[in-house]
Structures are given as C-alpha cells and as structure tokens.
VOGU-3710 file (C-alpha; in Angstrom, 3 decimals, decimal comma):
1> xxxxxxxxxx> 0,000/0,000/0,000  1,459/3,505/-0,890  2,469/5,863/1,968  1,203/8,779/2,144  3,762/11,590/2,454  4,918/14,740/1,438  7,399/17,420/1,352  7,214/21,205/1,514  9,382/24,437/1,339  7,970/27,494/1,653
11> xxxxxxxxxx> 9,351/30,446/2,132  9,004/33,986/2,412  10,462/37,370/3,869  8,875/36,047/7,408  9,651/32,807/7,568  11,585/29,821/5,700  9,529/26,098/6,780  10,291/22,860/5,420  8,001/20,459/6,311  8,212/16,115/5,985
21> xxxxxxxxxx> 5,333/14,494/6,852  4,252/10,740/6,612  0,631/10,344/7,448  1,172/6,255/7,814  3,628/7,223/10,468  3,769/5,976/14,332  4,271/9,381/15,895  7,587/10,072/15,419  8,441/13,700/15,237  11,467/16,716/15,057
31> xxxxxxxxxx> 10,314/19,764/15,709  12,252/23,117/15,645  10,665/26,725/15,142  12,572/28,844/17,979  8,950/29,115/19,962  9,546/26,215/22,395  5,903/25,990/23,593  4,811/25,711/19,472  7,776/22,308/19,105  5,235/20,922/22,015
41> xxxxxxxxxx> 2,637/21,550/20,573  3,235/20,374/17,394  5,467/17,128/18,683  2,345/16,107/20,789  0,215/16,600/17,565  2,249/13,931/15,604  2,468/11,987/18,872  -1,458/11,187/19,181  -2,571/11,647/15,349  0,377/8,614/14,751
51> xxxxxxxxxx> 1,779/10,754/11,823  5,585/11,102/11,164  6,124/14,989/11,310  9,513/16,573/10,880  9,248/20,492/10,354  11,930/23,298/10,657  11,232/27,108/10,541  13,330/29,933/10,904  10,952/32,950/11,287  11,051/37,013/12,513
61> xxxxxxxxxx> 10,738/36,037/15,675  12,559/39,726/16,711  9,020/41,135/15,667  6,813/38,274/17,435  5,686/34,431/17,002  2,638/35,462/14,820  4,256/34,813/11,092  6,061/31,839/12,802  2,771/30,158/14,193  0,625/31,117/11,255
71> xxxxxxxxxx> 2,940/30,350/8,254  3,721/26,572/10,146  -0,195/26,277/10,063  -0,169/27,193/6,267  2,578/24,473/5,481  1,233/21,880/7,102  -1,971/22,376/5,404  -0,188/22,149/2,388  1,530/18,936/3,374  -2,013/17,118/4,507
81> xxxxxxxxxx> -3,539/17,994/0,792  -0,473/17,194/-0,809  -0,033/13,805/1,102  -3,641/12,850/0,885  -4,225/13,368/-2,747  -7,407/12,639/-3,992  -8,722/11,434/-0,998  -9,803/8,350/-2,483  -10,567/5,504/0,539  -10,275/7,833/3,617
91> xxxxxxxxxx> -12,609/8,462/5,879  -12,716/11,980/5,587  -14,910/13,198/8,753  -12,950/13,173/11,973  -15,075/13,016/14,829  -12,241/11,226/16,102  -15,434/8,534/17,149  -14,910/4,688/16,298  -18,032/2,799/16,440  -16,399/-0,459/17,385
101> xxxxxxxxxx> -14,741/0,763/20,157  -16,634/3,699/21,503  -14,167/3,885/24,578  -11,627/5,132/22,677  -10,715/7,826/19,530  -13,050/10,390/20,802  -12,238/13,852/19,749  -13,348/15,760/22,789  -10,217/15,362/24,816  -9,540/16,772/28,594
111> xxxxxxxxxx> -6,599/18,184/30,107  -7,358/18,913/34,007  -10,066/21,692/34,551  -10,597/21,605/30,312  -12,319/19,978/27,629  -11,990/20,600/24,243  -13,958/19,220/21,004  -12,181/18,679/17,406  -14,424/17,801/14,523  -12,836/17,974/11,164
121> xxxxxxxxxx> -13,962/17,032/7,565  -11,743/16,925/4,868  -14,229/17,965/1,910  -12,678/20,625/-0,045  -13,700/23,452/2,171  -11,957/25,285/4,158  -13,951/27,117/6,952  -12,570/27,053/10,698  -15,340/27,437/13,653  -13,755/28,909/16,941
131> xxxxxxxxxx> -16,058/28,702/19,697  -15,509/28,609/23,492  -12,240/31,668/23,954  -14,171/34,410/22,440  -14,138/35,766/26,460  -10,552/35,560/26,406  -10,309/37,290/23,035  -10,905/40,926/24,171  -9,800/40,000/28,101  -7,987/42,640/29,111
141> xxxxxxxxxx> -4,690/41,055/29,388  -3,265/41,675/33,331  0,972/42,620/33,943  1,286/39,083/35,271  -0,204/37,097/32,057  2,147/39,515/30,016  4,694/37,757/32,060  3,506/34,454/32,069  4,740/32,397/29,308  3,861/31,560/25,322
151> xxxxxxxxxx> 1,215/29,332/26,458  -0,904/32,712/27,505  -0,102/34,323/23,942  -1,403/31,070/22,204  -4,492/30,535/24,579  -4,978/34,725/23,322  -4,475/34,455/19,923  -1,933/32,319/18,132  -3,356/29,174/18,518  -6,222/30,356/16,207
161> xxxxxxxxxx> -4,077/31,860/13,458  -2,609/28,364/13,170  -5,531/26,440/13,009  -7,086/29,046/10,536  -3,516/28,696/8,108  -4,124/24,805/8,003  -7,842/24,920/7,412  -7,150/27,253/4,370  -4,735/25,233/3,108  -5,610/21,578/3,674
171> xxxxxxxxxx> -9,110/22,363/2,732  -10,830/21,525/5,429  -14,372/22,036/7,705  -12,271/22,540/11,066  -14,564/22,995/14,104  -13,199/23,606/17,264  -14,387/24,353/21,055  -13,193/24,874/24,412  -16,427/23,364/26,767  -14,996/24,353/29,292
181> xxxxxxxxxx> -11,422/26,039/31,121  -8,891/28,390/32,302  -5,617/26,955/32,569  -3,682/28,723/29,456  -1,293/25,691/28,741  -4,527/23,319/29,916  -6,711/25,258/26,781  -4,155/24,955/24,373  -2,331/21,341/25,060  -5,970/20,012/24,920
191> xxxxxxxxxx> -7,082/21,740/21,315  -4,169/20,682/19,738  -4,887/17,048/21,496  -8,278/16,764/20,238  -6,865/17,983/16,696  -4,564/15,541/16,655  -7,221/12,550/17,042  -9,722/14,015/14,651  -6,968/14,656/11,824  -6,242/10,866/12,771
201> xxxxxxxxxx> -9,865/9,331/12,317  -10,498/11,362/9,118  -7,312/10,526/7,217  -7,749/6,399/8,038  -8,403/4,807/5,136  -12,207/2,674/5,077  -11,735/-0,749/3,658  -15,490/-0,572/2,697  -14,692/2,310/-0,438  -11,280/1,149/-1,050
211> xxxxxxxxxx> -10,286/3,157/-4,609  -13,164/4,988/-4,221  -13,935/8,872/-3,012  -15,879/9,732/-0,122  -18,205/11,699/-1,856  -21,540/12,034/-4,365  -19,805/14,718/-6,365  -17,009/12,674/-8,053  -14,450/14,851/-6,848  -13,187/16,655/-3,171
//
C-alpha cells in the first residue's frame, strides 16, 4: 500500500519552513521553530494523530511568534492535501469517534479543569469554527499574564491563526471548542490534542470504499 507523504518548502520574507510528513507514520516527530511551547505543541500533535512529522522554521521572531505560528499552520496544510491526494478511501470526517470501540478515539479530549472538542472534515472546504475563547479574546490582558509564558499568547491568539492557516490550506471544515477552562497551557495542550485525534480518524483509510472517493460529487 502507498504511503502517504509529502514534502514542503515554503518560504518567504517572514519565515523559511520545510516540512516532511508521513501520514502512515507511528508518531515520530522533530520539531524546531525557535517558539519552544509551538515544538510541544506540534510534537504532541504527531504523537497522538500517529503521523511522522519533521518540520523546521526559521521565522522574525525579533518582531513576534505570529508569522512563525501562522505560516507553520499554512505548510502543514499544504503537506495534509499534498499527502492525501485525492482522498480516495479515507474516511474523511474526523469526529475522532470509532463505532467499534466507543471507549476510545473520541475527539473531545480533557486536560485537568478543560475539555476541548475537534471535529474535522476533509471535503474541499476550508472554513474554521472557533467557539468557546471568544471571552478571552478581548480579556484585558493583566501585567502578570504579560509575564507568564507563550502558552498565555497562544491561549490569546496564536493558537487560532494556526488552526485558521491549516484549514485554508488543507481544505478543510475545522470545528473547534473549548467546553470548558482556564488553565492557558490546559486550553491549548488540549485543542491541539483533540486535533490531533480528529486529523487521525479522518485521514484512516475505510476498507469498505477502497479506490473509491468519499463523496456524491465525483471529486473533493
């Protein structure tokens, strides 16, 4: 059976990303992208969607981490739509929910005081629903958050722009929600958690349409 995998460079004046990526993987992973928080991120997102990721980016991060976070987002949308193809034999909608086992795979994941909800579909679309941190949004950010750590600037902000760069570019329905939560690091470890198992149910191939696409349209 072929692998699915792919390889991307992009770069521009912001940020220079090269990105390996094996979807049949077993959760190995290298990350580097000089925002430590962002390699944990991103190592625990190969980790639990059992992909092989390898990414490097070297990015303005004298301005800030926004064109680093966003632009790894964008390339690793590129690398899902490159690696799946056509689409033809995968599941496509990631609820992260199997059926057979309904103890395990679920896509609403916890982390302490939080739970968060993934739900992805890999139609063609791209369109990213946000729900749950709208309060934290427009918060009013206090001296000692400022001080915190990157966790607090992702839980505020950059966590979206990176989710928002891969929808666009993997073409994908990406719905996600905080239910509940406060814990910055808590918010953010558990989004990217519950992305990783949806991006993991939808991109399993279904031995039922083997060859064929997961859709009435003839194409995705």
């Amino acid at each position: 059976m072929k692998l699915r995998r792919a390889n991307i460079r992009r770069a521009t004046r912001e940020t220079r990303i090269a990105v390996n990526l094996n979807i049949d993987g077993a959760g190995r992973s290298s990350i580097r992208t000089g925002v430590p928080f962002f390699d944990h991120m991103l190592t625990l997102f190969a980790k639990h969607a059992a992909v092989d990721l390898k990414l490097r980016c070297a990015g303005d991060l004298a301005v800030d981490a926004h064109h680093t976070v966003e632009d790894c987002g964008i390339a690793l949308g590129q690398a899902f739509a490159q690696a799946l193809g056509d689409k033809r034999g995968i599941r496509r909608y990631g609820a992260g929910f199997d059926p057979r086992n309904p103890f395990t795979g679920e896509a609403y994941v916890p982390m302490d005081e939080c739970l968060a909800r993934c739900v992805i579909d890999f139609g063609g679309r791209p369109y990213l629903v946000w729900r749950g941190l709208q309060s934290f949004a427009h918060k009013r950010v206090s001296k000692a958050e400022r001080g915190q750590d990157m966790s607090s600037a992702f839980r505020f902000g950059l966590a979206r722009e990176f989710f928002q760069g891969f929808a666009n570019e993997a073409r994908c329905n990406l719905h996600l929600a905080l239910l509940y939560g406060d814990e910055p690091h808590h918010i953010v470890e558990a989004l990217f958690k519950a992305f990783a198992r949806a991006v993991d149910a939808a991109c399993q191939r279904d031995p039922r349409i083997a060859g064929r696409l997961p859709t009435t349209k003839g194409k995705l």
